[in-house]
FIKOLZA-1660 file (N, C-alpha, C; in steps of 0.1 Angstrom, whole numbers, plus 5000, padded with zeros to 4 digits):
% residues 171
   i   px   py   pz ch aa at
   1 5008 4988 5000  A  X  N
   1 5000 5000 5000  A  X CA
   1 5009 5012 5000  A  X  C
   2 5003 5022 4991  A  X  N
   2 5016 5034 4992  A  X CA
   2 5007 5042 4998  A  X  C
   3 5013 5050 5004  A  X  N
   3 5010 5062 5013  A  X CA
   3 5013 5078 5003  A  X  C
   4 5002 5083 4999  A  X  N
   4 5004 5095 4991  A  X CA
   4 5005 5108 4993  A  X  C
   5 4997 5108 5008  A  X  N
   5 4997 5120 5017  A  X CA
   5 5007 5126 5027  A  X  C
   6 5017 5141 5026  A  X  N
   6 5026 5140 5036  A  X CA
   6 5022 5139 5046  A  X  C
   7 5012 5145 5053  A  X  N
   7 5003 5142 5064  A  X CA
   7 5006 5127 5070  A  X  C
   8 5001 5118 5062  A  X  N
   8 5005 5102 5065  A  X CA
   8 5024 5100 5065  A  X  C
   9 5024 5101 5056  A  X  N
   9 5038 5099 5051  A  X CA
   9 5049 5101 5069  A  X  C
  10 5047 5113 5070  A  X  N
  10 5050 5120 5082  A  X CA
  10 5048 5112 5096  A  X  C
  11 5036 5108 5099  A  X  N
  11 5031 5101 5113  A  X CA
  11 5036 5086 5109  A  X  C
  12 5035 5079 5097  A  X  N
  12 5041 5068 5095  A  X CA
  12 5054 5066 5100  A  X  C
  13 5063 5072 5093  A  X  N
  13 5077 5075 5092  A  X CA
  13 5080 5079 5105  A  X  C
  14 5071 5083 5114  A  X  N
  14 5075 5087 5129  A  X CA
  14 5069 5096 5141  A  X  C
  15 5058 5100 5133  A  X  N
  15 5050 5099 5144  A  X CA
  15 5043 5093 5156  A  X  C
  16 5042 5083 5151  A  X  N
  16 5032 5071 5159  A  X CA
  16 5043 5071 5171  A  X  C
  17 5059 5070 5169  A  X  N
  17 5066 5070 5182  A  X CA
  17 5074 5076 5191  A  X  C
  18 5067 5088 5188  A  X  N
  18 5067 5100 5197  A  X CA
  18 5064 5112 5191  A  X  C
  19 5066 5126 5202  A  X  N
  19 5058 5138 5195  A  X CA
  19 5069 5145 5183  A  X  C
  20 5063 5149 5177  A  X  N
  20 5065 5154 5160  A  X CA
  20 5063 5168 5164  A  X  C
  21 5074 5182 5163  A  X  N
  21 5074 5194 5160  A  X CA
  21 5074 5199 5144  A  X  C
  22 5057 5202 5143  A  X  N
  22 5065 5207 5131  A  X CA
  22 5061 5223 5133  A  X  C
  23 5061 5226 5117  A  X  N
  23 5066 5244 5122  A  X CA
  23 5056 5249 5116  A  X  C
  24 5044 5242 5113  A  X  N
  24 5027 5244 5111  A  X CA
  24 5019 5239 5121  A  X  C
  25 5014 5245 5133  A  X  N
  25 5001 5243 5139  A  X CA
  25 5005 5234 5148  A  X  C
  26 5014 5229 5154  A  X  N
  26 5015 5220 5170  A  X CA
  26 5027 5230 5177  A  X  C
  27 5023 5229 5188  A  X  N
  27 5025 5237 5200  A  X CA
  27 5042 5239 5202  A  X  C
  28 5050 5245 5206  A  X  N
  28 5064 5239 5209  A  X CA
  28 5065 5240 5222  A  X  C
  29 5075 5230 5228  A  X  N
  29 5075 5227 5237  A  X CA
  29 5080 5236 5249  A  X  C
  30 5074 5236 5263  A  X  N
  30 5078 5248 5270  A  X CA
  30 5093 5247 5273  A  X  C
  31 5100 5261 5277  A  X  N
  31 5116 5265 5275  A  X CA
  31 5113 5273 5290  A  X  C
  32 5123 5271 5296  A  X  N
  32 5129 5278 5309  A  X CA
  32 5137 5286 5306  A  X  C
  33 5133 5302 5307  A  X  N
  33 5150 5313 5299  A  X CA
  33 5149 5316 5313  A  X  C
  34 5162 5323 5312  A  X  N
  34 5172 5335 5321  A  X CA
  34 5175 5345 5310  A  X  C
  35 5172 5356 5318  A  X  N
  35 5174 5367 5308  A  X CA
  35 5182 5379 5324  A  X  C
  36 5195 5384 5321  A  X  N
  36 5203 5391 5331  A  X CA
  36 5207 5399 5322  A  X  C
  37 5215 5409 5329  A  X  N
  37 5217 5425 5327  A  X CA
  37 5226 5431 5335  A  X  C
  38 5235 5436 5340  A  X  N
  38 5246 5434 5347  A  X CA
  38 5256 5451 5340  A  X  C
  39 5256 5466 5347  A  X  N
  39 5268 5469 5341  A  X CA
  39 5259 5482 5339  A  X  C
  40 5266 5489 5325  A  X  N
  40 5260 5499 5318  A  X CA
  40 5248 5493 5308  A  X  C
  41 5235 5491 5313  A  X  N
  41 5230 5482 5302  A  X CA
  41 5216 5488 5302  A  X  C
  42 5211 5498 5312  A  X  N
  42 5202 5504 5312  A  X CA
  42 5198 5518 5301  A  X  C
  43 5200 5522 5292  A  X  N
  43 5190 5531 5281  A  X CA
  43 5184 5543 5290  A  X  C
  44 5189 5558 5290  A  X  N
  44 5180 5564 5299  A  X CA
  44 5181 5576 5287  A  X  C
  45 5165 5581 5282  A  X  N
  45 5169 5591 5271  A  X CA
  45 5176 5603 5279  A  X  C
  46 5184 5613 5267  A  X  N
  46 5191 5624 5277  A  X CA
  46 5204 5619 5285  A  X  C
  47 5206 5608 5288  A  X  N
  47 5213 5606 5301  A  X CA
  47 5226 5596 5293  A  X  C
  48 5221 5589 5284  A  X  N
  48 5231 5577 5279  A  X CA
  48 5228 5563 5291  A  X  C
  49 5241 5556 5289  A  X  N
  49 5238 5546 5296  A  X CA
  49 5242 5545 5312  A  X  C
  50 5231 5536 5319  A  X  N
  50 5232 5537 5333  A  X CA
  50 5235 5525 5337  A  X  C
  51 5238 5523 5350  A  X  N
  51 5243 5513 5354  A  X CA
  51 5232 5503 5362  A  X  C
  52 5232 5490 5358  A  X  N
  52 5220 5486 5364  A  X CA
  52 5223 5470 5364  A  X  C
  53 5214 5459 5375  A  X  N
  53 5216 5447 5375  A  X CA
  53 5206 5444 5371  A  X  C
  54 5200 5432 5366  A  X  N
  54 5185 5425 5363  A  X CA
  54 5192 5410 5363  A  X  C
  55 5172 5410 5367  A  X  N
  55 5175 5392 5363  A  X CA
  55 5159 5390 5362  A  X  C
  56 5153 5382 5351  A  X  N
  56 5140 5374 5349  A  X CA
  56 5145 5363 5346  A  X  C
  57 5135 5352 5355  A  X  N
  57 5133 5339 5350  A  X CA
  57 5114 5334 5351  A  X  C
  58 5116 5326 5336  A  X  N
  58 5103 5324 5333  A  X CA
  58 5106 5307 5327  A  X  C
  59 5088 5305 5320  A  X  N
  59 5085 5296 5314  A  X CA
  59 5079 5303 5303  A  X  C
  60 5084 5297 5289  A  X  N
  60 5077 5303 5277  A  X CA
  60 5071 5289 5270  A  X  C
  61 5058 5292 5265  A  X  N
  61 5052 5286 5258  A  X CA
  61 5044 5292 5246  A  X  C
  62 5045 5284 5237  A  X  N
  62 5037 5288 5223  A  X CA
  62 5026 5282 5223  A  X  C
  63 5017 5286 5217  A  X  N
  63 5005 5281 5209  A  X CA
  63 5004 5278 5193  A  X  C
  64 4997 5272 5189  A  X  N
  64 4995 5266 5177  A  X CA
  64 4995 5276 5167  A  X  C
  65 4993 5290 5169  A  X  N
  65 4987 5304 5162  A  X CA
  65 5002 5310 5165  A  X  C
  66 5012 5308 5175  A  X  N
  66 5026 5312 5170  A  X CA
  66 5025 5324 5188  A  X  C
  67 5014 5328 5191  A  X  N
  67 5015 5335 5203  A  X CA
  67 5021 5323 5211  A  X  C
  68 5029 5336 5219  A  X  N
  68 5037 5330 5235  A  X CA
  68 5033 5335 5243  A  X  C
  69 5033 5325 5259  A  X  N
  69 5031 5329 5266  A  X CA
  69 5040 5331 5279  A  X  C
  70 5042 5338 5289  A  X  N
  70 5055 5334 5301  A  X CA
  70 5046 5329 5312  A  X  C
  71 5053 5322 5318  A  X  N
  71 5045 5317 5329  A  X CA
  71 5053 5317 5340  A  X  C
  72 5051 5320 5350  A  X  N
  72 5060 5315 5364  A  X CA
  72 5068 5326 5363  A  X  C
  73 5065 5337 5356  A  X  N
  73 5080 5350 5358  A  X CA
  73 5086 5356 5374  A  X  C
  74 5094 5355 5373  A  X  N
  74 5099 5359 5386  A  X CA
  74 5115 5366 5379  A  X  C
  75 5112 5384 5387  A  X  N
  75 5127 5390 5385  A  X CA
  75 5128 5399 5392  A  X  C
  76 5137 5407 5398  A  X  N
  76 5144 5415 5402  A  X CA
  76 5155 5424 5395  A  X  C
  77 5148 5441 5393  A  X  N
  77 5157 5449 5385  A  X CA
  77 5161 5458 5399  A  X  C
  78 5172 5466 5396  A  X  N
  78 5178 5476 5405  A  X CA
  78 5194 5482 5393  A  X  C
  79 5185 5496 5394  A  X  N
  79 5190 5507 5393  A  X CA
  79 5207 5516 5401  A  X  C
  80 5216 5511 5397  A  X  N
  80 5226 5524 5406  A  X CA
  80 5225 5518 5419  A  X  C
  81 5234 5504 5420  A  X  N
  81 5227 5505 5432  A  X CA
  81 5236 5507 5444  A  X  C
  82 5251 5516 5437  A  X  N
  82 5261 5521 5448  A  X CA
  82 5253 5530 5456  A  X  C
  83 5243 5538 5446  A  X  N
  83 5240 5553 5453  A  X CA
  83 5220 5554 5450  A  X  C
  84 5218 5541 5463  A  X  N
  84 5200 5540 5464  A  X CA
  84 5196 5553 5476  A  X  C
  85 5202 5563 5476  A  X  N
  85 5195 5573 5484  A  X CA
  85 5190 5588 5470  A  X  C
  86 5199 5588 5462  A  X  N
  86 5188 5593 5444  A  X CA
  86 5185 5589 5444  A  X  C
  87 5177 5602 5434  A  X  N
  87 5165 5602 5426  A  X CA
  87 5169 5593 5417  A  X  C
  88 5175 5590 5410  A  X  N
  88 5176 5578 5399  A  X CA
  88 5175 5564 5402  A  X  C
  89 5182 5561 5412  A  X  N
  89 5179 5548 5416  A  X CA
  89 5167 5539 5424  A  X  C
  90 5162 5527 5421  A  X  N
  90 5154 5519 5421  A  X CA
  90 5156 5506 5426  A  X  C
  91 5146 5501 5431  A  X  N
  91 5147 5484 5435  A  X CA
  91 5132 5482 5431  A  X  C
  92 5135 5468 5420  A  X  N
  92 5115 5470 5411  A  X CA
  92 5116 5444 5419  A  X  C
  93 5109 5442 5425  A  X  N
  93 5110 5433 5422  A  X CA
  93 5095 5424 5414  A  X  C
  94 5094 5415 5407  A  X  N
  94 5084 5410 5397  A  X CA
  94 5079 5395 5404  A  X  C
  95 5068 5394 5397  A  X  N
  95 5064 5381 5399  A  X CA
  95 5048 5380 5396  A  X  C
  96 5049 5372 5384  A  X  N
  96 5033 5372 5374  A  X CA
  96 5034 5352 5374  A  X  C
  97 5024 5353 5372  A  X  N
  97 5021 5337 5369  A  X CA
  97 5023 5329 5354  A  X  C
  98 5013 5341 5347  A  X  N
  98 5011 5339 5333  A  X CA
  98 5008 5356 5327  A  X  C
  99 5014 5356 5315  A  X  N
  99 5016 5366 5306  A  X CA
  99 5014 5365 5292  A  X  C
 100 5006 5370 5285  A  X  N
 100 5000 5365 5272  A  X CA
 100 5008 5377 5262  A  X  C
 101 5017 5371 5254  A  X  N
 101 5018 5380 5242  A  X CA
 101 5008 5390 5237  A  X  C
 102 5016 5405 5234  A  X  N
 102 4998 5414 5227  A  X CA
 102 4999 5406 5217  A  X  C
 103 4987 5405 5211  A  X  N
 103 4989 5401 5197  A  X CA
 103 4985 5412 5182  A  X  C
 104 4988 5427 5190  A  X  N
 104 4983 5437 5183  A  X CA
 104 5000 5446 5181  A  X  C
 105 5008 5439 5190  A  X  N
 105 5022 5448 5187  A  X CA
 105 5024 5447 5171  A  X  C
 106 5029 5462 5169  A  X  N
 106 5034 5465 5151  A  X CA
 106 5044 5471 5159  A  X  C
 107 5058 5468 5158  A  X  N
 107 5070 5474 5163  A  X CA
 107 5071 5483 5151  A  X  C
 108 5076 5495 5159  A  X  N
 108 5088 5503 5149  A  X CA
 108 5097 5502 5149  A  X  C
 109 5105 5500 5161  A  X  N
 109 5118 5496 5167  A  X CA
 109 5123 5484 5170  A  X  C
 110 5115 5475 5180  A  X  N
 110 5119 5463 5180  A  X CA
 110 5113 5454 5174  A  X  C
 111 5116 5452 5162  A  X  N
 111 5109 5441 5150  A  X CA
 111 5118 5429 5159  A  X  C
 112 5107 5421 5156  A  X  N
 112 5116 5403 5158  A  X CA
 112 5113 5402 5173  A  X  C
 113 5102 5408 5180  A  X  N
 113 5099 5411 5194  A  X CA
 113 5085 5403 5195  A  X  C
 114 5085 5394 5203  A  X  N
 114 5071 5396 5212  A  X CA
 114 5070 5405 5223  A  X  C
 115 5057 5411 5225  A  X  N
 115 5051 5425 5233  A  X CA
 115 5046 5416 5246  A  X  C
 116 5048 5420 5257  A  X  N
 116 5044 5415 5267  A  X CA
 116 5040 5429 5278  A  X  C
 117 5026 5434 5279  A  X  N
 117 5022 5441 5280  A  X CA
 117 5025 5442 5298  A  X  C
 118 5023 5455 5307  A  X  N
 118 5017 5453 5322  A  X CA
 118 5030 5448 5328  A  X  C
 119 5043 5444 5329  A  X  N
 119 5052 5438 5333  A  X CA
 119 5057 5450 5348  A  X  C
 120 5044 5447 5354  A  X  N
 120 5049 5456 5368  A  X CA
 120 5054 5451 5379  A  X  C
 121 5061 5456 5386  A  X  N
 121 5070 5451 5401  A  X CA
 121 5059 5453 5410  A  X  C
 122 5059 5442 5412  A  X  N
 122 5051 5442 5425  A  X CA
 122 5053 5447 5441  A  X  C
 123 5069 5455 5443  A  X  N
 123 5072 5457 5456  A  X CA
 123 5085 5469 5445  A  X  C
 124 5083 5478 5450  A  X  N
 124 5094 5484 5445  A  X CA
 124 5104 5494 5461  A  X  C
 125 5118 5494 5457  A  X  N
 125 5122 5506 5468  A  X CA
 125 5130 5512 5462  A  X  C
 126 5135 5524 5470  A  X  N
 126 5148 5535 5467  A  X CA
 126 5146 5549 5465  A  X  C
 127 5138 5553 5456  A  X  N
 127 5136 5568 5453  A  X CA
 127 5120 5572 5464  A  X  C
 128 5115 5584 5465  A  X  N
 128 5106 5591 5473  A  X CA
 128 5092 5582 5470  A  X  C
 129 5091 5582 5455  A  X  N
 129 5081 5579 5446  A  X CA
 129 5084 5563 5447  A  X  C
 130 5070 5555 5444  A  X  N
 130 5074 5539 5439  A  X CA
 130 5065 5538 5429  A  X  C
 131 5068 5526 5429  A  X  N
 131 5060 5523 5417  A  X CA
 131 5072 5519 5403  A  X  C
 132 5072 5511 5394  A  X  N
 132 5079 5506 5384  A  X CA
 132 5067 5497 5379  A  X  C
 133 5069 5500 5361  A  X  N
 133 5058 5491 5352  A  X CA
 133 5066 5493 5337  A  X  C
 134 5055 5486 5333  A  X  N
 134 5066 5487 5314  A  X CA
 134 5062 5477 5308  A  X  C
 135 5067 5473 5297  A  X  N
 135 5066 5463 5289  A  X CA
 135 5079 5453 5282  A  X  C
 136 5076 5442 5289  A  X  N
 136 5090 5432 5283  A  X CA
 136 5088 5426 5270  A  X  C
 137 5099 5429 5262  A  X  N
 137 5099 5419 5253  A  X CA
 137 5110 5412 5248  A  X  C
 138 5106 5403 5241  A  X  N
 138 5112 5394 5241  A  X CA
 138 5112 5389 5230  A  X  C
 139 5130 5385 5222  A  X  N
 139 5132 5379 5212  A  X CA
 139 5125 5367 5204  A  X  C
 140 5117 5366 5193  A  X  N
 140 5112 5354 5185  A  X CA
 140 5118 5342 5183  A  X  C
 141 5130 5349 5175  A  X  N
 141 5137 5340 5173  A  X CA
 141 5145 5334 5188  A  X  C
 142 5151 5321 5195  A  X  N
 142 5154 5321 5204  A  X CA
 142 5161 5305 5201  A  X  C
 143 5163 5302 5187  A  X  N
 143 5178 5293 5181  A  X CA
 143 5191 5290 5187  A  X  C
 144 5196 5304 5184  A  X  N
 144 5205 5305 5189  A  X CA
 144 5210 5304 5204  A  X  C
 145 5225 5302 5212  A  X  N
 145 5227 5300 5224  A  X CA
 145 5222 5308 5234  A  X  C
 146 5227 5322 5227  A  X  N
 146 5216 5334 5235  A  X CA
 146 5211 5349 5223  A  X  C
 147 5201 5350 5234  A  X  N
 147 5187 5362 5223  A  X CA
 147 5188 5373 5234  A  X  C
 148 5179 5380 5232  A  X  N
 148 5181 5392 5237  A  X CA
 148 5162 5397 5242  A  X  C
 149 5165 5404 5253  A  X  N
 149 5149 5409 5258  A  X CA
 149 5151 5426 5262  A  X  C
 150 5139 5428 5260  A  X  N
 150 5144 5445 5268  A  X CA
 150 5134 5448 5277  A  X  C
 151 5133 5455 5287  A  X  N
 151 5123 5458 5294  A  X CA
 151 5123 5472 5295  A  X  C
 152 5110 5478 5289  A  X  N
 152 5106 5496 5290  A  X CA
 152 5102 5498 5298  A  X  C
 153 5106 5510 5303  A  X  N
 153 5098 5505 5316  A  X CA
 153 5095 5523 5325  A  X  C
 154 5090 5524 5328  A  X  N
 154 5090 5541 5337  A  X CA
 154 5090 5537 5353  A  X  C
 155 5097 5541 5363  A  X  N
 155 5100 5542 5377  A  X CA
 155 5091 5552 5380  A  X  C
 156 5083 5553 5389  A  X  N
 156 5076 5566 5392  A  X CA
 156 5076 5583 5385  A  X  C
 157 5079 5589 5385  A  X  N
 157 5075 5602 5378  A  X CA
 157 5093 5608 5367  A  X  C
 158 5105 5602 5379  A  X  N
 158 5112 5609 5370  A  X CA
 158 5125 5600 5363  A  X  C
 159 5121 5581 5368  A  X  N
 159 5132 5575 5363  A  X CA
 159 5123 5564 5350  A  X  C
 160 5131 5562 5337  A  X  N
 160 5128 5550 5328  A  X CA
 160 5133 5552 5318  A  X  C
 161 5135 5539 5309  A  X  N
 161 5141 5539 5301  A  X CA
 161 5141 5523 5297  A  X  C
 162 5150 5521 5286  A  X  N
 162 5154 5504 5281  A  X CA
 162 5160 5497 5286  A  X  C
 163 5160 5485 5290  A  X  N
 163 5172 5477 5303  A  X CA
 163 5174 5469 5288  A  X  C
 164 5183 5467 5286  A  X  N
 164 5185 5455 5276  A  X CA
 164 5191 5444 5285  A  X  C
 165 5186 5430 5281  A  X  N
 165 5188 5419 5285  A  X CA
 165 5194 5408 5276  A  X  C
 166 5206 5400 5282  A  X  N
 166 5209 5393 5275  A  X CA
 166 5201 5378 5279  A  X  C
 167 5195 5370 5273  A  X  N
 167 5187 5356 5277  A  X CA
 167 5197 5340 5268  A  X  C
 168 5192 5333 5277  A  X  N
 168 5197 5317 5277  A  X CA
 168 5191 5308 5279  A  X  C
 169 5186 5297 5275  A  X  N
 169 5174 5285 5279  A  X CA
 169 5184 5280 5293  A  X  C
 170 5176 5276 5300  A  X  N
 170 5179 5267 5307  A  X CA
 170 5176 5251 5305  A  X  C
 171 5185 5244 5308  A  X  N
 171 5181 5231 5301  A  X CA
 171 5178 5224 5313  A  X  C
% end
């Protein structure tokens, strides 16, 4: 009997014994990243670069339709943190369960981004004002050994800007 369909051809040849990724309409499998920041890596318009530490760890998952989601995020950003009695410096720490890609982002700048809307600290310290929120995004492509994330973000009234992140799966 010949099999004429790739559909068949496919599940024959190896489906049946175990799961099949393909790069049409099945899910990929969930990925554990680290994404850190360490140095001059903070973006402050007017100012140039600031000094700042980060760290997010998540679970990323796709859906069939190509949206991702993070789950389990947990991070801690801090600003300058020789001199936490300024105005510029910050302590933002995070923690969301689940995070749904927008599915409305049109980048002008960071093309090759998923939009991850609301990414606020849930405990923030350091300057008069609190409060830290913004939007993380995060590299598509994520092939390679490491990709890149950035977090926008505004600190209460007079600190924000871009953190850029460097990320890594965890295996």
């Amino acid at each position: 009997m010949k099999i004429r369909n790739l559909f068949w051809t496919v599940v024959v040849a190896g489906g049946l014994t175990g799961p099949v990724d393909f790069a049409f309409g099945a899910a990929r499998v969930d990925q554990r990243v680290v994404c850190y920041a360490s140095g001059p890596t903070l973006a402050h318009r007017g100012i140039g670069l600031l000094e700042a530490t980060a760290n997010f760890e998540f679970v990323v998952s796709e859906n069939s339709e190509g949206l991702r989601t993070l789950k389990d995020l947990r991070g801690e950003v801090v600003t300058d943190p020789r001199h936490l009695e300024f105005d510029g410096s910050w302590i933002g720490k995070f923690r969301s369960d689940e995070l749904v890609e927008n599915p409305n982002y049109r980048p002008r700048k960071y093309v090759g981004y998923s939009q991850f809307r609301e990414v606020d600290a849930v405990d923030t310290a350091g300057s008069a004002e609190s409060g830290m929120w913004g939007n993380f995004l995060l590299e598509k492509d994520m092939s390679a050994e490491h990709f890149q994330a950035k977090y926008i973000f505004q600190a209460g009234d007079h600190m924000g800007g871009t953190l850029n992140l460097g990320c890594h799966r965890v295996r």
